[in-house]
N, C-alpha and C positions, 0 to 999 in steps of 0.2 A: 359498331363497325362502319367505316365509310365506305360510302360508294364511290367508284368509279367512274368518272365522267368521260375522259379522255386519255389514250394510249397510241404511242407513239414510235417506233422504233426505225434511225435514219441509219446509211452506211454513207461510206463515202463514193461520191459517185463519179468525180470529176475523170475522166480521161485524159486532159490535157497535158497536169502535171505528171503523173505516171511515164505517158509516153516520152513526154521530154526527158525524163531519169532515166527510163530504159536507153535512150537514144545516146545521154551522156555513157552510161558504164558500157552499152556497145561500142562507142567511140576510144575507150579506154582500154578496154580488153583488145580490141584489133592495134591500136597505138602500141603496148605493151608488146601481143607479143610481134611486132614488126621490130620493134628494139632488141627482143630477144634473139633473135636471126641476124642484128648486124653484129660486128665483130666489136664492137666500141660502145657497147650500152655497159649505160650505168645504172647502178641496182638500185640506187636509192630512186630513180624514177618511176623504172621499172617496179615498185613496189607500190609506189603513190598511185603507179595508174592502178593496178590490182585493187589498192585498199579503196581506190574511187571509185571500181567498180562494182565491189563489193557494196561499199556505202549508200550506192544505189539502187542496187536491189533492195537493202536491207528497207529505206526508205520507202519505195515500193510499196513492199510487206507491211511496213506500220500504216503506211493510209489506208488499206485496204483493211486491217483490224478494225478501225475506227468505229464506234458504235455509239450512237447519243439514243437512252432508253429517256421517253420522258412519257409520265402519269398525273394526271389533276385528278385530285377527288374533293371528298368538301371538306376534308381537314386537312390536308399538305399537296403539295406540290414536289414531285420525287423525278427526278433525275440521276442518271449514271452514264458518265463517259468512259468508255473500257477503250483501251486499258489504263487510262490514266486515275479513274475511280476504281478501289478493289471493294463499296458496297455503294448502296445506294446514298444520293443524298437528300437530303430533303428539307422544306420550307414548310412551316405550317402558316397559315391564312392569318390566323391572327397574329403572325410578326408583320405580317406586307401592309406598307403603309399607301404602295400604290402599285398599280397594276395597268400595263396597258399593250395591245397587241400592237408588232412593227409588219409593216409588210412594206419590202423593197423591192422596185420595179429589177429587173436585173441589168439592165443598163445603166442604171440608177448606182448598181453596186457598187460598180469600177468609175464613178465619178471621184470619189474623193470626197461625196459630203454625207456619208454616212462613219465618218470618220470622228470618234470622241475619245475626250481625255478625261472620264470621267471617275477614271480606276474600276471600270464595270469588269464583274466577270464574266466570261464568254464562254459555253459552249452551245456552239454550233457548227453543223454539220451542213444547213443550207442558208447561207449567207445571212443577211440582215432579216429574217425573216420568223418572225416569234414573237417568245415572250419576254416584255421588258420589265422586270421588279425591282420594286427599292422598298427594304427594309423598315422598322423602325429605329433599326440599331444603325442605319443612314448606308447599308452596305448596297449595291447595284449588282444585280445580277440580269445576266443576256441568257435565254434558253430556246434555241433555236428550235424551229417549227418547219414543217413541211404542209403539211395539213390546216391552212390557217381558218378555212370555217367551220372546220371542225372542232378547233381550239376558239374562238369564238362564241359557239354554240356552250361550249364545255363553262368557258367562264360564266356565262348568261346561266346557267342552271346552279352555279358555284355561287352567283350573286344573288340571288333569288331568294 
């Protein structure tokens, strides 16, 4: 049976983009129905603004679902993005051919050189800030961290 080293569970936390969707479909729904009280609205707009605002909420709702479950123990590495993962997934220690933790400043984020073309896969919930794997079967994975010395600490005991 393995142990547990380290457990993690992020949501998504940002405010910014939310508010700006809320702000679009509020803009859309008073657009809408100010169209629908003149004598000359056309419907096909009037529906585009509905479905925009609709889309915006909907959008809303999916960030706010967003869940990155991540666990290191001394044989795998298990991850699950809900709702885009329906179970867990997971890396076992002896595929990773390397391992190394990222931490990005957050001003650092919105630079632009945290930016690769490396075909990596990404889940992450708090920006450039985790863990970086690369396979021996040559695949790249990004698993984003919140907790970074705690995940540190976790590896140091996983490497041991």
């Amino acid at each position: 049976m393995s142990r547990i080293h380290f457990k993690e569970t992020q949501r998504y936390k940002d405010k910014l983009i939310p508010l700006a969707l809320g702000v679009v479909g509020l803009m859309a729904v008073v657009r809408g129905m100010n169209l629908l009280q003149t004598s000359n609205a056309e419907v096909g707009t009037v529906v585009f603004l509905f479905v925009l605002a609709l889309a915006s909420v909907g959008a809303i709702f999916a960030l706010y679902r967003l869940k990155l479950k991540l666990s290191i123990s001394d044989k795998k590495i298990k991850y699950k993005l809900s709702p885009w993962h329906s179970a867990k997934q997971s890396i076992l220690w002896q595929d990773v051919d390397s391992c190394k933790i990222v931490q990005t400043s957050e001003a650092a984020q919105w630079s632009g050189g945290n930016i690769t073309f490396n075909h990596e896969k990404r889940f992450t919930l708090s920006g450039r800030n985790g863990l970086a794997l690369k396979t021996k079967s040559g695949e790249r994975y990004f698993i984003g961290c919140e907790d970074i010395l705690g995940l540190r600490k976790a590896l140091d005991k996983v490497q041991e």
